[in-house]
C-alpha atoms as an extended CHARMM CRD file, in Angstrom:
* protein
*
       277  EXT
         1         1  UNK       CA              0.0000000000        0.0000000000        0.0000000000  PROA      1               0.0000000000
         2         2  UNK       CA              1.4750000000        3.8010000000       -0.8690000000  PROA      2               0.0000000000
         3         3  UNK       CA              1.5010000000        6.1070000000        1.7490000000  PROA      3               0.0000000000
         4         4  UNK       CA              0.3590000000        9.4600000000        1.2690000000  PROA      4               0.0000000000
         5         5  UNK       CA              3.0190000000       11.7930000000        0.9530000000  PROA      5               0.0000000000
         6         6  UNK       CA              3.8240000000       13.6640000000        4.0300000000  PROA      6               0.0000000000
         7         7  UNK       CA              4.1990000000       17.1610000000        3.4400000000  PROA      7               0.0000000000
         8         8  UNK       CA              7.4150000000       18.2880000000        6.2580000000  PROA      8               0.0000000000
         9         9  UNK       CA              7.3660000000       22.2120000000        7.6040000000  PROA      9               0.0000000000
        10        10  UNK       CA              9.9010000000       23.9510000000        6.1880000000  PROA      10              0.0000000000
        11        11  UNK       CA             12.3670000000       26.0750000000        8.5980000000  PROA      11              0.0000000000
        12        12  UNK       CA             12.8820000000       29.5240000000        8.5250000000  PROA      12              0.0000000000
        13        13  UNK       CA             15.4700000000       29.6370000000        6.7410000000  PROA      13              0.0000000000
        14        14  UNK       CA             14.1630000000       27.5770000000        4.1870000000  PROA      14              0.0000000000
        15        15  UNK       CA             10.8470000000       29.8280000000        4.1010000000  PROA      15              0.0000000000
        16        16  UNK       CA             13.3980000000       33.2250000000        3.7990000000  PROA      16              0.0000000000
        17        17  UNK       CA             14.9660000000       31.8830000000        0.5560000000  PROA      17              0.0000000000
        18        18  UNK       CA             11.4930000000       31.3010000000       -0.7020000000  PROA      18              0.0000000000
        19        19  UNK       CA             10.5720000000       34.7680000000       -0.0890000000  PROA      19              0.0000000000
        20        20  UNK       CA             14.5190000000       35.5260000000       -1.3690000000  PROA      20              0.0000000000
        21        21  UNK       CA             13.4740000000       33.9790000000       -4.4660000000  PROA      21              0.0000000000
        22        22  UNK       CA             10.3120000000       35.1480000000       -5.3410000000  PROA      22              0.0000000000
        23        23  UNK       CA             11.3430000000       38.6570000000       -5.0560000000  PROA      23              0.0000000000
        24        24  UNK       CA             14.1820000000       38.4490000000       -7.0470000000  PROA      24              0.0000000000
        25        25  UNK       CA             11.5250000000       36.5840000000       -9.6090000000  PROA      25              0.0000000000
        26        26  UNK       CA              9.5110000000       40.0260000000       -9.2030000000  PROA      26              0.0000000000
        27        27  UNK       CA             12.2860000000       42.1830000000       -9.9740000000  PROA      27              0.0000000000
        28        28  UNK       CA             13.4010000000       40.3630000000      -12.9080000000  PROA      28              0.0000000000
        29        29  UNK       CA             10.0870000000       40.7330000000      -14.4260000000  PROA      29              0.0000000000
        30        30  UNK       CA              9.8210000000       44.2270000000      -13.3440000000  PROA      30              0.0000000000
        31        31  UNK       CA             13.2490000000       44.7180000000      -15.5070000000  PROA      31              0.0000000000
        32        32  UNK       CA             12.0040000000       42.4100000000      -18.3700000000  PROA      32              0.0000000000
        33        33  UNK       CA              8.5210000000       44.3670000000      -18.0810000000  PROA      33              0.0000000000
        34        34  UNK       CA             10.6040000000       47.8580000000      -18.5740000000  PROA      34              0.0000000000
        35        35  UNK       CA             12.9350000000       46.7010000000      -21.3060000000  PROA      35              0.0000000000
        36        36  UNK       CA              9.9950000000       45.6640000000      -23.2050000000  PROA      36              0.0000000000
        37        37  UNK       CA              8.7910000000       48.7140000000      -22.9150000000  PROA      37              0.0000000000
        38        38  UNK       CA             11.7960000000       51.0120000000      -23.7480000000  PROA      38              0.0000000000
        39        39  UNK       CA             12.4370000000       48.6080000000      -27.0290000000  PROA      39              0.0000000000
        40        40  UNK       CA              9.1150000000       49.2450000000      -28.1580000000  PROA      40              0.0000000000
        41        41  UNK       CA              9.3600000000       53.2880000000      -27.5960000000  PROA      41              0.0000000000
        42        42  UNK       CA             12.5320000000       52.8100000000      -29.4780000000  PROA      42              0.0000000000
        43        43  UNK       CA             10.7830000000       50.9150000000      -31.7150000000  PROA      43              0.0000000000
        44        44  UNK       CA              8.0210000000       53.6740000000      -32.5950000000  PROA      44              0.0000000000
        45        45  UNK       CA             10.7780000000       56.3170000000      -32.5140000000  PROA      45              0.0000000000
        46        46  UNK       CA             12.3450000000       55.0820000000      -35.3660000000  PROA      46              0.0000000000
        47        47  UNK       CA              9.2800000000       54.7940000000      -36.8260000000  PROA      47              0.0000000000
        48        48  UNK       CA              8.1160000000       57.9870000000      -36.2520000000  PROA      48              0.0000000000
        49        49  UNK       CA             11.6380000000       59.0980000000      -38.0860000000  PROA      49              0.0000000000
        50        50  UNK       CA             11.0530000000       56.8710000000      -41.0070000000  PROA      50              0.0000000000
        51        51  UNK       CA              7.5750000000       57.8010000000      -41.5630000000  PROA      51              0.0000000000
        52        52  UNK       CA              8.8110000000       61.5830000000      -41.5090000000  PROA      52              0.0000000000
        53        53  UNK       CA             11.6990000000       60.5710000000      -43.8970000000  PROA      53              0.0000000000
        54        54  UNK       CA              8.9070000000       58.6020000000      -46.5350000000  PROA      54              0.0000000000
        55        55  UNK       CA              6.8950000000       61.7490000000      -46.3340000000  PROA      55              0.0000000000
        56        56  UNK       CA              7.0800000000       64.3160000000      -49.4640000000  PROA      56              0.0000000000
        57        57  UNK       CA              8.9350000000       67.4730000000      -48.7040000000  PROA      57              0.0000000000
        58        58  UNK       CA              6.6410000000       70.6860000000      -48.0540000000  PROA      58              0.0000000000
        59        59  UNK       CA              7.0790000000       73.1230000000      -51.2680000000  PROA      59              0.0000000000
        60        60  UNK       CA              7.2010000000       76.4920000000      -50.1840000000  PROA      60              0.0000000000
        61        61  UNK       CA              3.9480000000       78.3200000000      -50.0800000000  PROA      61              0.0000000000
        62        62  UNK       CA              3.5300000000       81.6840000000      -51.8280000000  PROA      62              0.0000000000
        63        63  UNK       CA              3.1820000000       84.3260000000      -49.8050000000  PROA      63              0.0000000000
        64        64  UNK       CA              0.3370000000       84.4390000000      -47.1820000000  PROA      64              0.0000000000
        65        65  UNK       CA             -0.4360000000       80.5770000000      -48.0050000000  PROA      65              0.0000000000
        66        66  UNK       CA              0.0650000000       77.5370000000      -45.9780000000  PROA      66              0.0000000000
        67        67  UNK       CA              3.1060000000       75.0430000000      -47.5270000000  PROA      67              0.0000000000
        68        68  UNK       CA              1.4140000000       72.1030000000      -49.1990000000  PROA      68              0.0000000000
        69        69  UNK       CA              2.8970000000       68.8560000000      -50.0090000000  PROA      69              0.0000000000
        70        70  UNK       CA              4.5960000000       68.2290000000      -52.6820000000  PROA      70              0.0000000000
        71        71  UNK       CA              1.9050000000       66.8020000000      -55.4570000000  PROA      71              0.0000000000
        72        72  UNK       CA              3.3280000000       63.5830000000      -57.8280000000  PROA      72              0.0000000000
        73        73  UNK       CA              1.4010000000       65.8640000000      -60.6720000000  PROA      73              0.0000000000
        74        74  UNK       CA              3.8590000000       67.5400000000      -61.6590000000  PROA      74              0.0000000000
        75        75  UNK       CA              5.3660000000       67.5820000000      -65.2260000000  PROA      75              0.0000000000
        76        76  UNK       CA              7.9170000000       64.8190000000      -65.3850000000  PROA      76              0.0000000000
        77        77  UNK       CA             11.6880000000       64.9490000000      -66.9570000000  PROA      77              0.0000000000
        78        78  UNK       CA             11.0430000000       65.6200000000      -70.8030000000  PROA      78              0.0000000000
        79        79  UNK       CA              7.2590000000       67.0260000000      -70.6590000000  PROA      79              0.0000000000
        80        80  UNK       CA              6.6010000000       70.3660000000      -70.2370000000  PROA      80              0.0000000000
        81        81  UNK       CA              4.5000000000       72.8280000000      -67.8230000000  PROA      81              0.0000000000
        82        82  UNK       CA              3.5000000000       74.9160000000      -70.4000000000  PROA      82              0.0000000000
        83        83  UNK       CA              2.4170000000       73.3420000000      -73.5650000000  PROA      83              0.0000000000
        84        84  UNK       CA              2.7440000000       74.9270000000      -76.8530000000  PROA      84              0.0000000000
        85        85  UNK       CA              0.7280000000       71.8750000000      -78.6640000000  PROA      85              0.0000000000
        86        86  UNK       CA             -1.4040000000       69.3770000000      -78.9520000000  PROA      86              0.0000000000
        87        87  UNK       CA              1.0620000000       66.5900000000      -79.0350000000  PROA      87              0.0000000000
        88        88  UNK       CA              2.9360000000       68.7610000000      -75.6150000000  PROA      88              0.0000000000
        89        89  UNK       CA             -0.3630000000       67.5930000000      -73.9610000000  PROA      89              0.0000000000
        90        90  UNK       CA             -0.4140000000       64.0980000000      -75.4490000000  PROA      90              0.0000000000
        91        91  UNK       CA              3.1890000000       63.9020000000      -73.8350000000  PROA      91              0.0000000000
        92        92  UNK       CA              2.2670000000       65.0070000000      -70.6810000000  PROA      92              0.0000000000
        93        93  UNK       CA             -0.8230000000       62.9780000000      -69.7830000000  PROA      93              0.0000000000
        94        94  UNK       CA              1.1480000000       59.5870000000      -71.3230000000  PROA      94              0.0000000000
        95        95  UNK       CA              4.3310000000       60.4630000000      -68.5200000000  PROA      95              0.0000000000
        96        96  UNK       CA              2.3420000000       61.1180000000      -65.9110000000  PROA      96              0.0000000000
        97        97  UNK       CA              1.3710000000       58.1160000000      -63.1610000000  PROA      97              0.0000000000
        98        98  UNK       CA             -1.7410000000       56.2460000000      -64.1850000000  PROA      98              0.0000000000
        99        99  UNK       CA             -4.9730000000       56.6540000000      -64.1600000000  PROA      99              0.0000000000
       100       100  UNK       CA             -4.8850000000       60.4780000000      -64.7590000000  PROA      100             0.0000000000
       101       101  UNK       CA             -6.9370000000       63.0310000000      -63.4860000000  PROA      101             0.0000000000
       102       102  UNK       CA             -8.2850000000       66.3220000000      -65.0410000000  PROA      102             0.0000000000
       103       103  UNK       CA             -7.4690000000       67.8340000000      -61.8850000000  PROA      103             0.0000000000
       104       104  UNK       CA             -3.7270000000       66.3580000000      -62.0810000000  PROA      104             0.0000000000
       105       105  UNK       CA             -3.0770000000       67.8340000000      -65.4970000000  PROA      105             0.0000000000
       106       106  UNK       CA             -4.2590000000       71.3090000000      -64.6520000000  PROA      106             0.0000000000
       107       107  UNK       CA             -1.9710000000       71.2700000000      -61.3500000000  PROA      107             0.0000000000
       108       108  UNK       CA              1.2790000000       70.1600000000      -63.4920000000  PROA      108             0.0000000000
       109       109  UNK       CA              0.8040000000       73.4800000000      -65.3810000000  PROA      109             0.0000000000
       110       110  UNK       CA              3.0670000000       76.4200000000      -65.3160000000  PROA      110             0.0000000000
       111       111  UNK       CA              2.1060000000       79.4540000000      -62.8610000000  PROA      111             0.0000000000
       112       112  UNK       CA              0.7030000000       81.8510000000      -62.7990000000  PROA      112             0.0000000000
       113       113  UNK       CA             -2.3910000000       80.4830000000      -65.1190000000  PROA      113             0.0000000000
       114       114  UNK       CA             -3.6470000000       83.0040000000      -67.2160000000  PROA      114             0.0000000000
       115       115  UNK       CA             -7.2760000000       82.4080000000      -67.4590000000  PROA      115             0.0000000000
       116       116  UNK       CA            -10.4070000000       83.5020000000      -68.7090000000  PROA      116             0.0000000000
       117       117  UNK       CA            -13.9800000000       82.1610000000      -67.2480000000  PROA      117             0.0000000000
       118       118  UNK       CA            -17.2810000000       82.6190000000      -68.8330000000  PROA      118             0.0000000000
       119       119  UNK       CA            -20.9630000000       81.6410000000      -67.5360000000  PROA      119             0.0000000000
       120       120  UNK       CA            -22.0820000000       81.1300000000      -71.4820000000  PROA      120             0.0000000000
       121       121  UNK       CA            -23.9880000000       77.7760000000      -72.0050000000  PROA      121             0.0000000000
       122       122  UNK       CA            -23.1420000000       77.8550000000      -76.2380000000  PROA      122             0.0000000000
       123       123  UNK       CA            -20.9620000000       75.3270000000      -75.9980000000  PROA      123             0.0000000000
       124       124  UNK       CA            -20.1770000000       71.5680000000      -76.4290000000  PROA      124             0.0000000000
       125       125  UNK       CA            -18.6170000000       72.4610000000      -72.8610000000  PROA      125             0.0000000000
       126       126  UNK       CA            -21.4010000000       74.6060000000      -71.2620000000  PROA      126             0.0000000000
       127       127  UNK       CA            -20.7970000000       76.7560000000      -67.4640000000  PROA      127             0.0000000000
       128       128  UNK       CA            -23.4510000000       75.4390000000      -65.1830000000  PROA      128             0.0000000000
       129       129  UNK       CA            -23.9590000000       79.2220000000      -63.6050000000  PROA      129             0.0000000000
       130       130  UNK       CA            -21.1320000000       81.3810000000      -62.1920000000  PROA      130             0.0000000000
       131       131  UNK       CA            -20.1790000000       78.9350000000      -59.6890000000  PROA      131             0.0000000000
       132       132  UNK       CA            -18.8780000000       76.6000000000      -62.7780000000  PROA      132             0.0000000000
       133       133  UNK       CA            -17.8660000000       78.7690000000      -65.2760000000  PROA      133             0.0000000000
       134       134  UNK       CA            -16.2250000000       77.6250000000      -68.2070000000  PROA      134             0.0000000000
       135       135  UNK       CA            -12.8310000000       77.9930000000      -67.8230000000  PROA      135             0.0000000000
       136       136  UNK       CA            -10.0900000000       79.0120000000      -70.8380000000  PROA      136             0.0000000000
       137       137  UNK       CA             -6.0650000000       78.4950000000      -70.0200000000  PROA      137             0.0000000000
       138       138  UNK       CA             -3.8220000000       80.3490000000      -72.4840000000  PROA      138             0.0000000000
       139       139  UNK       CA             -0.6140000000       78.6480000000      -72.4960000000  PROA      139             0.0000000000
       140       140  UNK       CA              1.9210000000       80.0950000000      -75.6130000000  PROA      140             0.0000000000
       141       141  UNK       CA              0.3510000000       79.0770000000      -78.2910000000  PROA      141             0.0000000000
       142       142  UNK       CA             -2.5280000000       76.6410000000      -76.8600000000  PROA      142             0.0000000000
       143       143  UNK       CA             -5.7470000000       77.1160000000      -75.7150000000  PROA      143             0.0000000000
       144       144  UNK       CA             -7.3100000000       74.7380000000      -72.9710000000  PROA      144             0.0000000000
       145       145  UNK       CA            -10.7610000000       74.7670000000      -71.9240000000  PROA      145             0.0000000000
       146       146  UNK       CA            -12.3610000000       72.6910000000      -69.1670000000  PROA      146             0.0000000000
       147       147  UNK       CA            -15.3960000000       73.2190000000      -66.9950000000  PROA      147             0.0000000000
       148       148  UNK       CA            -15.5170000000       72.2750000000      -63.0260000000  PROA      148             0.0000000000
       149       149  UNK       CA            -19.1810000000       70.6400000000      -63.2800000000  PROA      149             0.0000000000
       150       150  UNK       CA            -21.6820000000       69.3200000000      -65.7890000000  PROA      150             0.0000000000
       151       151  UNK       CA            -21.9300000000       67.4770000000      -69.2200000000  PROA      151             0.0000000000
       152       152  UNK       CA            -17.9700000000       68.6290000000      -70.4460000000  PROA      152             0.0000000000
       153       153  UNK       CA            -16.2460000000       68.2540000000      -66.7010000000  PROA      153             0.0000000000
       154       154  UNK       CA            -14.4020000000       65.2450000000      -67.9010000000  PROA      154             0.0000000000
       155       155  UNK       CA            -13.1560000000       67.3160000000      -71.0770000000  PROA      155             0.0000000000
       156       156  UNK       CA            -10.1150000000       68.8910000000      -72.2130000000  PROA      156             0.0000000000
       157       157  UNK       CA            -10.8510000000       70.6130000000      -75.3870000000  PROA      157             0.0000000000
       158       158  UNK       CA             -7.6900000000       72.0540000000      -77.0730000000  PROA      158             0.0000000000
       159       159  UNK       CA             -7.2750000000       74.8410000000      -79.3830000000  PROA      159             0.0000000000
       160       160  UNK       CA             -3.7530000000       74.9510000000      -80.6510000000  PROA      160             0.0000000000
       161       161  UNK       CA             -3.2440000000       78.7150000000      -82.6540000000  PROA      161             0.0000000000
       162       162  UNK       CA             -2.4230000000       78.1460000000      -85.9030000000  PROA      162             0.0000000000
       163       163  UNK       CA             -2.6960000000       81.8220000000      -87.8450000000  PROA      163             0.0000000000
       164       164  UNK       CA             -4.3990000000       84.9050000000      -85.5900000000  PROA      164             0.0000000000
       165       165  UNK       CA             -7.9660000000       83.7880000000      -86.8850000000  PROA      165             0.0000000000
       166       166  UNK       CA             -7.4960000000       80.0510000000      -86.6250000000  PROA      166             0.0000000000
       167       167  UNK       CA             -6.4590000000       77.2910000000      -84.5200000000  PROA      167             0.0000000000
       168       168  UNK       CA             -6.2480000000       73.5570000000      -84.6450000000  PROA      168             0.0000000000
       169       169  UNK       CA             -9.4490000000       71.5040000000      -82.6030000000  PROA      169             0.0000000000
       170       170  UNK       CA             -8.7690000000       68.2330000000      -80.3590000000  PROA      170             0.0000000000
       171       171  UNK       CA             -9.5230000000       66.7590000000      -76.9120000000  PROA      171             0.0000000000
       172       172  UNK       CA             -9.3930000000       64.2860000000      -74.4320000000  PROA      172             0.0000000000
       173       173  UNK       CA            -11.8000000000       62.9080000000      -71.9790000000  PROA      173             0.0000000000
       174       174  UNK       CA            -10.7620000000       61.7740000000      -68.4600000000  PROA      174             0.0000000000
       175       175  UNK       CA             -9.4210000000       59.6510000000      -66.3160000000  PROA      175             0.0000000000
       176       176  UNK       CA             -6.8590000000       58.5460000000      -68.6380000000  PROA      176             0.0000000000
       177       177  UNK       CA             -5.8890000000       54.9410000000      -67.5090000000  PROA      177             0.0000000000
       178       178  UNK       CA             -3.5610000000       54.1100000000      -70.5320000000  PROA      178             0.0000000000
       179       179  UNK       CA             -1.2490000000       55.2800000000      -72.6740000000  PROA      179             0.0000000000
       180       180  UNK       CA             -2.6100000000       57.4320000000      -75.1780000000  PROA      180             0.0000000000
       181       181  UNK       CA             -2.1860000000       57.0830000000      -79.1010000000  PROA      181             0.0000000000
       182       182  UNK       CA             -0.8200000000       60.8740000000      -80.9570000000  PROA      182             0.0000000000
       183       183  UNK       CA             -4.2140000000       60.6350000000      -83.0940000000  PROA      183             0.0000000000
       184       184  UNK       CA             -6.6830000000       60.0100000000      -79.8320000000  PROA      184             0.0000000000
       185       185  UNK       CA             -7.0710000000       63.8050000000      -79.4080000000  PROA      185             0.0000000000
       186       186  UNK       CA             -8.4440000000       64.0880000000      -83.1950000000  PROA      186             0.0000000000
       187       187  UNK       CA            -10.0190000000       61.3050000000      -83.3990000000  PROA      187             0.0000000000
       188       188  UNK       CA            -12.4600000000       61.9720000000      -80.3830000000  PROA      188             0.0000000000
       189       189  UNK       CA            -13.9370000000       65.3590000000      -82.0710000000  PROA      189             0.0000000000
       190       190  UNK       CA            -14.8380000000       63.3770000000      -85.9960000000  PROA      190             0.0000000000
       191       191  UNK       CA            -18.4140000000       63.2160000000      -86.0370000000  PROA      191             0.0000000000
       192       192  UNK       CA            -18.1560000000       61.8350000000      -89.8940000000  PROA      192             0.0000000000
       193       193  UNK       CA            -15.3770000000       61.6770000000      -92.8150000000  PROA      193             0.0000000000
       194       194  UNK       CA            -13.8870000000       64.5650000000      -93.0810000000  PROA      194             0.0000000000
       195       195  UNK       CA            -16.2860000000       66.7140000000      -90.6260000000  PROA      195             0.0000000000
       196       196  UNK       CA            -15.5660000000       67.3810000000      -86.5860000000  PROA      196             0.0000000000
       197       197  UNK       CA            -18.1760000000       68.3890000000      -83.8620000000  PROA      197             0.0000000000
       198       198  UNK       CA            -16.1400000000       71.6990000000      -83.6220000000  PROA      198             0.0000000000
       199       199  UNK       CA            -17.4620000000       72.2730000000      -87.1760000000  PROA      199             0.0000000000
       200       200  UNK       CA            -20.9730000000       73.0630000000      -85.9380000000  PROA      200             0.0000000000
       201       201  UNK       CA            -19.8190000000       76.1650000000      -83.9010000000  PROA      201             0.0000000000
       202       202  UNK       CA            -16.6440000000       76.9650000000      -85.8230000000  PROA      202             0.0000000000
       203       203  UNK       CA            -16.7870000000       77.9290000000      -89.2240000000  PROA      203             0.0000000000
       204       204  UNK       CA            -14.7100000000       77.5740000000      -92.0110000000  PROA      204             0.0000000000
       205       205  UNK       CA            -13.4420000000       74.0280000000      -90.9240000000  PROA      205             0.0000000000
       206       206  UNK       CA            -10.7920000000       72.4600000000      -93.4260000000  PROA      206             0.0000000000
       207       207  UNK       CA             -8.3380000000       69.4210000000      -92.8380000000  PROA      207             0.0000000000
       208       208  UNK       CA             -5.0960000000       70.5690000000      -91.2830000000  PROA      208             0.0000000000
       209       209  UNK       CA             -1.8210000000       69.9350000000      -93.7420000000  PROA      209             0.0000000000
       210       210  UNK       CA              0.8210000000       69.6810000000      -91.2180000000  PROA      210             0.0000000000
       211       211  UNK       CA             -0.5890000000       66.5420000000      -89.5000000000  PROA      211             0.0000000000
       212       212  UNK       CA             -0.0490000000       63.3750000000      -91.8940000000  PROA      212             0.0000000000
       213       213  UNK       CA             -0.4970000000       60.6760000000      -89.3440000000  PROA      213             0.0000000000
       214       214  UNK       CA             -4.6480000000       61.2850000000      -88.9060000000  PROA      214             0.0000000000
       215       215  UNK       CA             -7.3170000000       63.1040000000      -90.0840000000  PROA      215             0.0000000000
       216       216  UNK       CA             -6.9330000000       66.6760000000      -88.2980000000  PROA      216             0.0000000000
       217       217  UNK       CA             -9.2490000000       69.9940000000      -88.6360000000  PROA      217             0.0000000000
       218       218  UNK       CA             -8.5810000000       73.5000000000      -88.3420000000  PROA      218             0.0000000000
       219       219  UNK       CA            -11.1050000000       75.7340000000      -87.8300000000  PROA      219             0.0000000000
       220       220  UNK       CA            -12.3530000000       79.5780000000      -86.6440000000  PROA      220             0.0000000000
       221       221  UNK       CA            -11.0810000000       80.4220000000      -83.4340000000  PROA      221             0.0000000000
       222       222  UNK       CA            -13.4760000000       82.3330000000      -81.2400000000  PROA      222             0.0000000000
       223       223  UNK       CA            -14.2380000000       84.0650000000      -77.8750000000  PROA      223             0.0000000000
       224       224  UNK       CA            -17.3410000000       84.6060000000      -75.4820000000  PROA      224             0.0000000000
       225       225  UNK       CA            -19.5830000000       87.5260000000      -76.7820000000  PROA      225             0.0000000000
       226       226  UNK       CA            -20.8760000000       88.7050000000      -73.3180000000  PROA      226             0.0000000000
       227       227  UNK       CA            -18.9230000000       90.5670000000      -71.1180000000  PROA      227             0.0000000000
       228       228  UNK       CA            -21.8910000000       90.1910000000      -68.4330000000  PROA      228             0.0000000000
       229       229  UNK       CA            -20.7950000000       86.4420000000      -68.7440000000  PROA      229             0.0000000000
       230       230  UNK       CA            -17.2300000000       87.0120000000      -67.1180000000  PROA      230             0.0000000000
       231       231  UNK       CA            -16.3740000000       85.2170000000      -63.9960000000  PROA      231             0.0000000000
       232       232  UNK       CA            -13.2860000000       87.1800000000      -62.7260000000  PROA      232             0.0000000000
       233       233  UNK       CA            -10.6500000000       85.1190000000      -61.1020000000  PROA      233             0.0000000000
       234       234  UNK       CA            -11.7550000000       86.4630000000      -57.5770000000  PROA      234             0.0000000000
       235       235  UNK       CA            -15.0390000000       85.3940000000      -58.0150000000  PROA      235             0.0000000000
       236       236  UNK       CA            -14.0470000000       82.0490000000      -58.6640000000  PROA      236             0.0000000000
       237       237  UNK       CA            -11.5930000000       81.7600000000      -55.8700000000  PROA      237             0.0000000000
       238       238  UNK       CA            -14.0010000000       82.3160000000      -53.6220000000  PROA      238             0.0000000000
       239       239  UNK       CA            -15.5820000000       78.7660000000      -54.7360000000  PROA      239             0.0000000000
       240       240  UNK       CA            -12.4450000000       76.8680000000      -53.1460000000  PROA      240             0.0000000000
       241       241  UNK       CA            -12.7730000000       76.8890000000      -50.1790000000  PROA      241             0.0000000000
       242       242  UNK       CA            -17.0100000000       76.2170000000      -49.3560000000  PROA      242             0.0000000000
       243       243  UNK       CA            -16.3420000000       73.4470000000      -52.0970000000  PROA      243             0.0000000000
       244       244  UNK       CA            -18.0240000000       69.8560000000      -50.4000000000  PROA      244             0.0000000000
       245       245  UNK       CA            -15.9460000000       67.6260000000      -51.2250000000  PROA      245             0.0000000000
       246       246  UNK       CA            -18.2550000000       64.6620000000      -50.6150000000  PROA      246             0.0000000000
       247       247  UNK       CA            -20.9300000000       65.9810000000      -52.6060000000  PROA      247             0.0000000000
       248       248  UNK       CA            -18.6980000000       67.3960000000      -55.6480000000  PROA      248             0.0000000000
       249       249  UNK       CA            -15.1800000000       65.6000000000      -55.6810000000  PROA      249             0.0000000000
       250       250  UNK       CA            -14.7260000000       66.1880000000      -59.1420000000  PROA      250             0.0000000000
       251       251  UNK       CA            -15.4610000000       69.6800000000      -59.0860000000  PROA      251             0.0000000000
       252       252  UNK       CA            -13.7900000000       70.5360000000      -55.9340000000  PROA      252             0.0000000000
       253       253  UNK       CA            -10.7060000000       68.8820000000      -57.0230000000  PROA      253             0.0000000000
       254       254  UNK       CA            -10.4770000000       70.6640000000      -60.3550000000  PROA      254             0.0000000000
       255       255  UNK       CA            -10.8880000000       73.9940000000      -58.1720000000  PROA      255             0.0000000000
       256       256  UNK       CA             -7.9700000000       73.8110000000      -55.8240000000  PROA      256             0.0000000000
       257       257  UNK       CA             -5.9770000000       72.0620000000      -58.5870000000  PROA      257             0.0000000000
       258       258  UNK       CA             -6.1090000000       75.7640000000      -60.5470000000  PROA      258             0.0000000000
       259       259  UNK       CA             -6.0310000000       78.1840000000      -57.2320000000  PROA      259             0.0000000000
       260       260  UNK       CA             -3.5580000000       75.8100000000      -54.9910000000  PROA      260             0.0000000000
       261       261  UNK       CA             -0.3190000000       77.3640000000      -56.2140000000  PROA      261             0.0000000000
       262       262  UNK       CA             -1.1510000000       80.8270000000      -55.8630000000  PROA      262             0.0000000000
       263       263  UNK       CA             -4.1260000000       83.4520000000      -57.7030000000  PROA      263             0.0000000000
       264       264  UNK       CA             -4.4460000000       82.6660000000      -61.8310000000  PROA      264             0.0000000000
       265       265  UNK       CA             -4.3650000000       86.0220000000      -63.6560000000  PROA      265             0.0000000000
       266       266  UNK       CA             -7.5110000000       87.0730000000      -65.5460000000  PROA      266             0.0000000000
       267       267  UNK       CA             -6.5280000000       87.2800000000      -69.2180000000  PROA      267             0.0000000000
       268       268  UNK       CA             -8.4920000000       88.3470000000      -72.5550000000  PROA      268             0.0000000000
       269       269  UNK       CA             -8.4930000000       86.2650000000      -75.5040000000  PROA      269             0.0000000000
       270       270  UNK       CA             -6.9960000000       87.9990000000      -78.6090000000  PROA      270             0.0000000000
       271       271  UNK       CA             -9.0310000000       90.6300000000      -80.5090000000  PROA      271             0.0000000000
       272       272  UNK       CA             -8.3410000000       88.5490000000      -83.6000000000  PROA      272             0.0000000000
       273       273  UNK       CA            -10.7040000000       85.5450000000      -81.9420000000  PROA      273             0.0000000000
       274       274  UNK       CA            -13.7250000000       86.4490000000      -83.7220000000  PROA      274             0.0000000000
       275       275  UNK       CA            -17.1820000000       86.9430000000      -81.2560000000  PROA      275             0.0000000000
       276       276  UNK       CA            -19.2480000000       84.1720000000      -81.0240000000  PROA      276             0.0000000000
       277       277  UNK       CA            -22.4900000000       85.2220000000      -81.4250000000  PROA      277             0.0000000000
């Protein structure tokens, strides 16, 4: 038969080293406990530092406005900010990262804009009311149009000046989400052989001789007949910053993309532009 075990009192001293023991036990986890906890400061320090380093660098802000990050629109080595051409556009949407906003090509371009905004509705790009005028960018030699809301807010239509009366028509709808052919600018605007939808507002509308590679029109260039019509640049800035972004993304992002690098200058289309009336 086994005998139960017989538990024997321990002596004092044997008790002390217990209690010898288990306080050293405490104090080792104590230390473990704080090491752990200076490693993983450490470890969020260096975090924190990386983080800052991965961050883009603030550009400097123009005067009386905050710095803003720096934007990845921006025109990339061998594009340029301030396109003379249609194909200088073509270039610049294909080089930058994909898909492609409206908003992103309008940021990438050279400042100050010099712009023109109209409320008139004539147009294959109409204003919808002063709040989203239609909005003209003169850029050397190349007219760009867009509008912040309505039926032509995913439009770039492109004028390129060919003589002081004329200029070449093309454009591009957006997001762009791969590379674009040279002819996908003309080819948007044919509406039949050897006729554009430019051709039903712009007179005069023959097939351009310098471009070989598609069918390509030239037609009457023209401006906005009302002066009542003209949105001033201050007028429009004050749309930025009410702009909901949750109810009009598009719009609000094509906004700050033309005001966020400082105020556009209000420009006049040339007196050879003949009125459209």
């Amino acid at each position: 038969m086994r005998m139960p075990a017989v538990q024997v009192p321990r002596s004092a001293h044997a008790r002390s080293l217990s209690r010898k023991r288990s306080a050293a036990a405490r104090g080792a986890g104590k230390r473990r406990a704080l090491t752990q906890l200076w490693l993983s400061l450490a470890a969020c320090a260096l975090a924190a530092c990386s983080s800052a380093e991965d961050e883009p660098a603030l550009q400097p802000a123009h005067a009386g406005e905050p710095a803003r990050e720096l934007s990845r629109c921006a025109a990339p080595t061998g594009t340029t900010a301030t396109p003379h051409s249609v194909q200088d556009v073509v270039d610049l949407v294909n080089a930058l990262p994909k898909p492609v906003s409206l908003a992103c090509v309008l940021e990438t371009l050279q400042r100050p804009l010099k712009m023109h905004a109209t409320r008139s509705t004539i147009s294959a790009q109409p204003a919808v009311g002063r709040r989203s005028p239609r909005i003209f960018i003169f850029s050397d030699g190349l007219v760009l149009s867009v509008v912040p809301a309505g039926m032509g807010s995913a439009l770039l239509e492109l004028g390129e000046v060919r003589t002081e009366l004329r200029t070449l028509k093309a454009e591009l709808e957006f997001p762009v989400r791969d590379t674009l052919q040279r002819d996908a600018p003309f080819e948007r605007i044919l509406y039949q052989e050897g006729r554009t939808t430019c051709a039903f507002c712009h007179a005069a509308e023959v097939a351009d001789d310098r471009t070989s590679f598609t069918g390509a029109f030239v037609s009457q260039a023209l401006r906005p007949a009302l002066h009542s019509d003209r949105v001033s640049v201050a007028e429009l800035s004050a749309e930025v910053t009410p702009c909901d972004e949750a109810a009009e993304p598009e719009r609000c992002a094509m906004l700050k993309s033309l005001f966020s690098q400082g105020m556009p200058i209000d420009t006049e289309f040339p007196d050879t532009f003949q009125i459209f009336r």
